[in-house]
C-alpha positions as CSV (number, residue, x, y, z in Angstrom):
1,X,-69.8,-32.2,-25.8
2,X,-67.0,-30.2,-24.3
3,X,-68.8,-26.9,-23.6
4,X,-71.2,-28.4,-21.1
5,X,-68.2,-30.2,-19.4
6,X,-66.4,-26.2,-19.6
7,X,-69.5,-24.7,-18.0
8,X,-69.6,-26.9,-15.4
9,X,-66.1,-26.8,-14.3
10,X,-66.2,-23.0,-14.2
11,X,-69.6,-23.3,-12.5
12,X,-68.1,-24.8,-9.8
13,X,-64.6,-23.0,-9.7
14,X,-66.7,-20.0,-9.2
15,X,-68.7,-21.7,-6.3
16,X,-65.5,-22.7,-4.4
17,X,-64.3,-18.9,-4.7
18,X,-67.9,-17.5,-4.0
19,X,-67.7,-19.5,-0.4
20,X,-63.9,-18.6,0.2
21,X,-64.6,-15.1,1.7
22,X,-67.5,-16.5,4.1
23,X,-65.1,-19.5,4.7
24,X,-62.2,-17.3,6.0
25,X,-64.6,-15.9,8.6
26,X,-65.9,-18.5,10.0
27,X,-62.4,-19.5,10.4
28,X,-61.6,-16.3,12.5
29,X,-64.7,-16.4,14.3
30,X,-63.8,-19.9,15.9
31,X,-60.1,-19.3,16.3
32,X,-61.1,-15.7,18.4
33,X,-63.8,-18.0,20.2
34,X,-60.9,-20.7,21.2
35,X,-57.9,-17.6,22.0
36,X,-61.4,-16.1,23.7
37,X,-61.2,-19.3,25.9
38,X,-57.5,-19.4,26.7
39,X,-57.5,-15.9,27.7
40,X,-60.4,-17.2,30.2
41,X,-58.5,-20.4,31.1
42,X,-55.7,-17.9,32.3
43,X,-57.9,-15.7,34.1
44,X,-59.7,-19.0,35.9
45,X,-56.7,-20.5,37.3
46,X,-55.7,-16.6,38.6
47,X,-58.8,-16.6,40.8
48,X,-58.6,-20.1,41.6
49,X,-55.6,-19.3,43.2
50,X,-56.4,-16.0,44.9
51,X,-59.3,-17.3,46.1
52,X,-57.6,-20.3,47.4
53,X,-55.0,-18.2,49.1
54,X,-57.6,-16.1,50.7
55,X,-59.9,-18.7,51.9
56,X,-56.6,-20.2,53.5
57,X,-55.4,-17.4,55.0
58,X,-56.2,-16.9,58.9
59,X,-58.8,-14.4,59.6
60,X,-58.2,-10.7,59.8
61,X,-59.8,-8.0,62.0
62,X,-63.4,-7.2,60.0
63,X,-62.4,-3.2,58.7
64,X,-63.8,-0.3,60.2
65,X,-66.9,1.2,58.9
66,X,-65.4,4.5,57.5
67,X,-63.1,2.2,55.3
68,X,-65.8,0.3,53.7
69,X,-66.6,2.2,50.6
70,X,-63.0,2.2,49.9
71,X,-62.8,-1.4,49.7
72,X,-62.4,-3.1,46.3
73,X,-64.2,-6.3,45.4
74,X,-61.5,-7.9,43.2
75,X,-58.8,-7.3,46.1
76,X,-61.0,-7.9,48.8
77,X,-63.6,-10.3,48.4
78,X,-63.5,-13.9,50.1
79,X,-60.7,-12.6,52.4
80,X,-61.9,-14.2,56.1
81,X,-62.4,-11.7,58.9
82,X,-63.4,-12.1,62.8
83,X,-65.3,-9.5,64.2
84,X,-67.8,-8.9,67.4
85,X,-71.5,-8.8,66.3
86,X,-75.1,-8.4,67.8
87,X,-77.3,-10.1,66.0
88,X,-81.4,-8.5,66.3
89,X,-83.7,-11.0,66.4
90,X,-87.0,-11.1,64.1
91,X,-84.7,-9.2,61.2
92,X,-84.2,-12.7,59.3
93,X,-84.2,-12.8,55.3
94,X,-84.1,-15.8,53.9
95,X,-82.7,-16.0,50.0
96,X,-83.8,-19.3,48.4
97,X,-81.3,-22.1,47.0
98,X,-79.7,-25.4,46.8
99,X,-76.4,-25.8,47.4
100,X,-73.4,-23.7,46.8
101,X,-70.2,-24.4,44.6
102,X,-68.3,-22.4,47.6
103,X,-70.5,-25.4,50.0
104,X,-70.2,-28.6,49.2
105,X,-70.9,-29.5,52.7
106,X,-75.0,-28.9,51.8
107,X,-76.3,-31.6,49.8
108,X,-77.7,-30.6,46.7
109,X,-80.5,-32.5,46.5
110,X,-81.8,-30.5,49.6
111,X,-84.0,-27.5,49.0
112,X,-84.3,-24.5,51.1
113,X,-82.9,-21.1,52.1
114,X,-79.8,-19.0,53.2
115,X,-80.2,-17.3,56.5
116,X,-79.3,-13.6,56.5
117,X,-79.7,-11.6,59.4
118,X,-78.1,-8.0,60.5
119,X,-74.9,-7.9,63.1
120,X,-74.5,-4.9,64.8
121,X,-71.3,-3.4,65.4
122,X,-69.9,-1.5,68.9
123,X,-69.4,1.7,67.1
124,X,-73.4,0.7,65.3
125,X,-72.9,0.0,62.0
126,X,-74.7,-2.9,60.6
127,X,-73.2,-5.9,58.4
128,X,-75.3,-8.4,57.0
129,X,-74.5,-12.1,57.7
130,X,-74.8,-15.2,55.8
131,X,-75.4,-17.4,59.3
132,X,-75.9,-20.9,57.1
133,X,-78.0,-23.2,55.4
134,X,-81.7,-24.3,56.5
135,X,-83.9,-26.8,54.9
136,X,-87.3,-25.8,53.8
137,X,-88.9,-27.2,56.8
138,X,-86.6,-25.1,59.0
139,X,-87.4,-21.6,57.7
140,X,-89.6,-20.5,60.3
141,X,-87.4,-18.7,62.9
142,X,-89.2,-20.0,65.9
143,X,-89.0,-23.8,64.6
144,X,-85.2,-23.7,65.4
145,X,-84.7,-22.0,69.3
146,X,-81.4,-23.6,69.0
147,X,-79.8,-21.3,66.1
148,X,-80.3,-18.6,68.7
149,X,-77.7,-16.2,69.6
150,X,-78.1,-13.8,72.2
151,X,-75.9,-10.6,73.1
152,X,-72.3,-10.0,71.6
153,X,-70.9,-12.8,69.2
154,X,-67.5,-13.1,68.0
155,X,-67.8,-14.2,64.4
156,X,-65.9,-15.5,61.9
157,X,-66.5,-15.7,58.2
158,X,-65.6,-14.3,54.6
159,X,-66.6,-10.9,52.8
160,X,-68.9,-11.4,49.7
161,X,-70.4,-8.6,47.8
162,X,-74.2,-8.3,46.0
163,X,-74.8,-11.2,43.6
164,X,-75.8,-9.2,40.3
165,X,-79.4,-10.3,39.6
166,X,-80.1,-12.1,36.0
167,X,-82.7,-11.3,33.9
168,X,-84.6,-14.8,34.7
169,X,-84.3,-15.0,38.8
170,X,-88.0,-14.1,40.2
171,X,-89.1,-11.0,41.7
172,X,-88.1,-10.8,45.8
173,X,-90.8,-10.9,48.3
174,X,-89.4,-8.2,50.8
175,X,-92.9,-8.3,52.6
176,X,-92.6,-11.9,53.9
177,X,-88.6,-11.7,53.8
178,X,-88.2,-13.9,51.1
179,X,-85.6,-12.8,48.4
180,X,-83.7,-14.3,45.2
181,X,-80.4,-12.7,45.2
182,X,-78.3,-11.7,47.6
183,X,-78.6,-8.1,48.3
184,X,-77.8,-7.0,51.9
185,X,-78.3,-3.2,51.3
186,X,-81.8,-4.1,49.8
187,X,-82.6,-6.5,52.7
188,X,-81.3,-4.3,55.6
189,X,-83.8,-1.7,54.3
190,X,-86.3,-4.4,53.9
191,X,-85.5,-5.2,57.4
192,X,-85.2,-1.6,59.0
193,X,-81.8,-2.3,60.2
194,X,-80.7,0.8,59.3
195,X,-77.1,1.5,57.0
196,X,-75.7,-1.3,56.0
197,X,-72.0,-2.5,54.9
198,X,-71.2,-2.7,50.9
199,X,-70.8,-6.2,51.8
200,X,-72.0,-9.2,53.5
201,X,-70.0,-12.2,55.4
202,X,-70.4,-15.9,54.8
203,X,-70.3,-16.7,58.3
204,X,-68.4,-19.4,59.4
205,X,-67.9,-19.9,63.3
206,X,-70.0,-19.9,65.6
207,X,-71.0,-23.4,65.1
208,X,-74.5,-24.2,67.2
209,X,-74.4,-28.6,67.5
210,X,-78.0,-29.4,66.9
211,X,-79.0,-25.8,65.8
212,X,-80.2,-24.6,62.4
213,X,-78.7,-22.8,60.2
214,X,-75.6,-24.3,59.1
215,X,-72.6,-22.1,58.3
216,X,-69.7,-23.5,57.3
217,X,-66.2,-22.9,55.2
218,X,-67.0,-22.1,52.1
219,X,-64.0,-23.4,49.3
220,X,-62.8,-22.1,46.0
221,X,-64.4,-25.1,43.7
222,X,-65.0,-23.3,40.6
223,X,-65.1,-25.2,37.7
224,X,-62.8,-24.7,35.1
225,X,-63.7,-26.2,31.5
226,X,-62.1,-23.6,29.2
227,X,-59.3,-25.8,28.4
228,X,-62.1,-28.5,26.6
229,X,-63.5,-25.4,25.3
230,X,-60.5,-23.9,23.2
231,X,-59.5,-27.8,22.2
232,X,-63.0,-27.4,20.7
233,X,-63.2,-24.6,19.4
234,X,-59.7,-25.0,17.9
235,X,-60.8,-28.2,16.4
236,X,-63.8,-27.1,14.6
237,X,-61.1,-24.6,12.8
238,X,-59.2,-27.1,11.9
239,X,-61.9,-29.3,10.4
240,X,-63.2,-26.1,8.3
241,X,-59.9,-25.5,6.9
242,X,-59.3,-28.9,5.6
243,X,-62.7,-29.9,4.1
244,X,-62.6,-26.4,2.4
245,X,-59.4,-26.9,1.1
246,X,-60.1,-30.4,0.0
247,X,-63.6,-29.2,-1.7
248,X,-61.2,-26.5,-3.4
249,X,-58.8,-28.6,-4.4
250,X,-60.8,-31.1,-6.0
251,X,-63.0,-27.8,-7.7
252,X,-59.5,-26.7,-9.3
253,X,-58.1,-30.4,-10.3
254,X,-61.5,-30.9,-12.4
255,X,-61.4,-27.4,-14.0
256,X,-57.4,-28.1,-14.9
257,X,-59.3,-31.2,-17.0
């Protein structure tokens, strides 16, 4: 009666040493996936706080045209900048969404579109301008005379660069001046405004009372989670560690038998 107790007990020492190597990497995969998140954690707050600091900052001179290309988006992005701009009217394209993290001052629960329209320069280069928020029934240029502005503007606002486009945001409708992403090269051709800046400015001031669009400040709210992440993460290693060890443990104690 003891050799089927034997076989069993092997049978099952074997199992718990079969499962180790398996075991091990799971454990490494998780602990990478929780240092993974602390490294991003790190990396969050840093922007966080350049963003903050740029956004707070008071607004510098917009920089001349033959010093755009040399301008780095990771040093440069969000800073504000004033600057004196014509905007041409009929040249609007309109890039559909909700509400922004960077604007909590458009409530989410109200569809419609982004307004961007081409500023020209003194010396006649072109930037594109986010000039604010419009609700759907507000996209039609000629349904808001009071967004208007005529001859030189000084504006105010922040440098973004090109959204990247994702693999599941719809096809832009340059023919009717609809688009998806924010792309001011591609909408300033669209528009026949010529050559365009590398970037585009979240335009803040002017503020029309009563007009359409809305600009506004736009704020560094990003979320950052990646704390709750590594916990978890972290966790989940823990947890496979001790019910592997206990399972082995308990495999070896009835073997010893």
């Amino acid at each position: 009666m003891s050799a089927p107790a034997l076989t069993g007990a092997t049978r099952k020492r074997r199992s718990w040493r079969s499962l180790l190597v398996p075991a091990l990497l799971g454990f490494a995969v998780l602990v990478a996936l929780g240092t993974w998140q602390v490294e991003r954690r790190a990396w969050k707050e840093g922007l966080i706080t350049a963003l903050t600091e740029r956004l707070a900052a008071a607004p510098i001179p917009l920089p001349r045209s033959a010093a755009w290309p040399t301008l780095d988006p990771a040093a440069d992005e969000f800073r504000r900048v004033a600057f004196t701009g014509t905007f041409e009217p009929g040249k609007e394209a309109l890039v559909y969404g909700t509400a922004s993290a960077f604007r909590p001052d458009v409530p989410a629960s109200v569809p419609g579109y982004w307004v961007f329209a081409p500023a020209r320069l003194a010396d006649g280069a072109v930037v594109m301008v986010n000039r604010g928020f419009v609700p759907d029934a507000r996209k039609d240029e000629a349904s808001r005379p009071q967004g208007r502005l005529v001859g030189p503007v000084e504006i105010v606002g922040a440098m973004r660069w090109p959204e990247p486009r994702r693999w599941f945001s719809p096809a832009d409708d340059p023919a009717h001046g609809l688009w998806f992403t924010r792309d001011p090269q591609a909408m300033a051709a669209a528009e026949g405004a010529g050559a365009v800046a590398p970037f585009y400015v979240e335009q803040e001031s002017p503020v029309l009372p009563g007009g359409w669009p809305q600009p506004g400040r736009i704020v560094a709210r990003l979320a950052n989670n990646h704390l709750q992440y590594a916990v978890t993460w972290f966790g989940l290693a823990l947890v496979l560690a001790v019910v592997f060890a206990v399972w082995a443990f308990s495999g070896r104690r009835e073997a010893s038998r």
